[in-house]
C-alpha positions in Angstrom: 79.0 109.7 110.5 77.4 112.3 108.5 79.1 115.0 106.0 82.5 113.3 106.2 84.3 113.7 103.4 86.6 110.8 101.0 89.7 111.6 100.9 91.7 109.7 98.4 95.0 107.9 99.8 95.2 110.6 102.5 97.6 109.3 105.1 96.5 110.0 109.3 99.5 110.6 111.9 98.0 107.6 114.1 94.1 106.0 114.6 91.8 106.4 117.0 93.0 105.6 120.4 90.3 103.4 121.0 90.4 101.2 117.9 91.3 98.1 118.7 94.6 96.5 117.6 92.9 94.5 115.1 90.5 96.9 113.8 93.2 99.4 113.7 95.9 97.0 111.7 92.8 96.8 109.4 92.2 100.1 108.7 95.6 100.8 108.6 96.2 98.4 105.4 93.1 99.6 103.7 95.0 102.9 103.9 98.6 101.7 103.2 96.8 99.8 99.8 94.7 103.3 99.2 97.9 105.8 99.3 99.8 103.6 97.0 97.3 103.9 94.7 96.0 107.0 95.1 99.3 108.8 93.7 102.9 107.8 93.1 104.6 106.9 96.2 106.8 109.8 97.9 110.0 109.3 100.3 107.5 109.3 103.3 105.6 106.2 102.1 108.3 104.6 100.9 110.0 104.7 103.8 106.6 103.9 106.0 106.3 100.9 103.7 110.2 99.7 104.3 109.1 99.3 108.3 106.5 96.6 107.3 106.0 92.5 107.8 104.9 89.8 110.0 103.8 86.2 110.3 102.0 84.1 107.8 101.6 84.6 103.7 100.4 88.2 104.4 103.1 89.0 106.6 105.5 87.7 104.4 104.1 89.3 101.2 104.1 92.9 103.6 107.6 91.8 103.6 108.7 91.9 100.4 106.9 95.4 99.5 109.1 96.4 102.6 112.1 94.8 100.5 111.2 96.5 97.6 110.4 99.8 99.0 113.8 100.1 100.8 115.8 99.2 97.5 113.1 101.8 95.2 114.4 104.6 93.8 111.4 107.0 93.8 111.6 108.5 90.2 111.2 104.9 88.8 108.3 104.2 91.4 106.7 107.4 89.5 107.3 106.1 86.3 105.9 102.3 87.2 103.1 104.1 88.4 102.3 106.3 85.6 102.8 103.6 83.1 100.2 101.3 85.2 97.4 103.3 85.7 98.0 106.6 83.2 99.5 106.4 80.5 99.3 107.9 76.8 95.5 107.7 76.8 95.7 105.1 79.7 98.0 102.7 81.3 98.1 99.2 81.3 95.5 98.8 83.8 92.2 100.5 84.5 91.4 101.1 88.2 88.1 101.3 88.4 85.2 99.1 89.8 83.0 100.5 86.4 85.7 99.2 83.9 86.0 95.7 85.8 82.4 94.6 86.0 81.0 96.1 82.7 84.8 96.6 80.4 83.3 100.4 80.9 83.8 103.4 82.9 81.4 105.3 84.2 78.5 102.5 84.3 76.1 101.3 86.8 78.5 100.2 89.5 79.5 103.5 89.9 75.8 105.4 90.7 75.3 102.6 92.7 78.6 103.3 94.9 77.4 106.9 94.6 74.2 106.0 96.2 75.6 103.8 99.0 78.2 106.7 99.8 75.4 109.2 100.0 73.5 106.7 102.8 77.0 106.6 104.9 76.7 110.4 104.6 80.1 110.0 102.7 80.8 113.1 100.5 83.8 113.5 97.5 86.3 115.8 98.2 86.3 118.8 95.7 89.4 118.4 94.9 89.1 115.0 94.2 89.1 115.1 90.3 88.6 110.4 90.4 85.4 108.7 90.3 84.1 107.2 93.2 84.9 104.0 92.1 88.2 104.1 91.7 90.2 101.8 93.6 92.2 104.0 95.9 88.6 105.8 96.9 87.2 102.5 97.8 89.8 101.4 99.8 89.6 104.3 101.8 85.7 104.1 102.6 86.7 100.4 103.7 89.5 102.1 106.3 86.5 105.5 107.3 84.3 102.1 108.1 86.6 100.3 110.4 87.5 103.2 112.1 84.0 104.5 112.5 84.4 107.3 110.7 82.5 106.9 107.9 78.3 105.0 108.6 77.8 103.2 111.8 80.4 102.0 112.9 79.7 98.0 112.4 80.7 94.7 111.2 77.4 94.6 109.3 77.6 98.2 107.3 81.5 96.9 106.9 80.5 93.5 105.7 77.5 94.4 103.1 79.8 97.6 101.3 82.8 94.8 100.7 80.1 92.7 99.1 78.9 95.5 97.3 81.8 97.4 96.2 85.3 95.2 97.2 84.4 91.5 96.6 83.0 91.2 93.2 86.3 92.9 91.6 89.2 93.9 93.4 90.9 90.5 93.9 91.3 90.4 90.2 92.3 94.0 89.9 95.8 92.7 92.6 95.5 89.6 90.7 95.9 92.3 87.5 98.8 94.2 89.1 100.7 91.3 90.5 100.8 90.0 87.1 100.6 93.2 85.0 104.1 93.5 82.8 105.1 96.8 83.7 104.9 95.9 87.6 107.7 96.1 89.9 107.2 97.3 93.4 103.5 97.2 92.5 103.6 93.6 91.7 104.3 92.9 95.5 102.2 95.5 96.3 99.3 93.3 94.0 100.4 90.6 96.4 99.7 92.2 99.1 96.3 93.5 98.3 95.2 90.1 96.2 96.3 88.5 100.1 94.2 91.2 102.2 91.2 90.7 99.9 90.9 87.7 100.7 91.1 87.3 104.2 88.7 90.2 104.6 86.6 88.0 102.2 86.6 84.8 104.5 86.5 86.5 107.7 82.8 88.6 106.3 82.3 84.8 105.1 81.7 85.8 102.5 81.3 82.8 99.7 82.2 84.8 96.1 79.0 85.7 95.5 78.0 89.4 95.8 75.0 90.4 99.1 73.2 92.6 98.4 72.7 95.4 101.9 71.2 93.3 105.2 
């Protein structure tokens, strides 16, 4: 898809009617993870959130960010999130691909996310004031991807951009905010992310080692 946009943490009313179930539970978590961190959570998200769970460890970790959300009170969900990622000078963690694979921001990870984006055709939103590369923007070129919004639509452009831009650092970014001392609701929300990483890492068998584009 050419001249789309990022939108960072943006919510949709629904997905593509012909997504399937899957691809659209997919895309719908990469989104859910992207709004969270995008911004601090409003009443809407919250209460979005307080719907969720299933089967199996994900489904249970979904649970307890469900748990947690329905119990939040959403001034102290602002303040969590400001104290995590902003800060006096900066919070306690630093959400940015950049800062995780070189301790900088700004570096090399970023123009080469810039340069992958401008071959999907994938734009920043002017009002977008975040580098590419920071973890809400990232998730939600992963969700444009499985819904065929942003590139071509495939498990191949979806597979080599998570080897490129998800793999090599955003397991230990959840790791990070599951563990980080200020984290409430985000430390299940770490869970949660640390969980989905993974299994999008095994099912792209992926084997911890970065690819580089097919």
């Amino acid at each position: 898809m050419r001249g789309a946009e990022l939108r960072m943490g943006d919510e949709r009313p629904g997905e593509p009617a012909w997504l399937a179930e899957e691809e659209a539970a997919r895309a719908g978590l990469y989104r859910l993870l992207a709004a969270w961190l995008a911004r601090p959570a409003d009443l809407g998200l919250l209460a979005r959130t307080a719907e969720l769970g299933g089967p199996g460890p994900l489904g249970e970790a979904l649970g307890e960010l469900a748990a947690a959300a329905r119990e939040a009170d959403p001034d102290a969900v602002d303040r969590e999130y400001h104290e995590l990622f902003v800060g006096l000078g900066r919070g306690e963690l630093v959400p940015y691909a950049s800062y995780y694979l070189t301790g900088f921001v700004y570096e090399k990870p970023l123009a080469d996310l810039r340069a992958d984006l401008e071959r999907l055709g994938v734009a920043r939103r002017p009002d977008n004031h975040e580098p590419e590369d920071h973890v809400a923007s990232v998730l939600e070129v992963m969700a444009g991807l499985v819904e065929g919004r942003f590139g071509d639509g495939t498990l191949r452009t979806q597979r080599s951009f998570f080897a490129r831009h998800v793999e090599p650092w955003m397991g230990r970014f959840f790791h990070d905010l599951e563990r980080a001392r200020t984290a409430r609701v985000y430390a299940r929300l770490g869970r949660v992310g640390g969980l989905f990483v993974e299994v999008e890492r095994v099912a792209f068998g992926l084997d911890g080692r970065a690819v580089g584009h097919a």
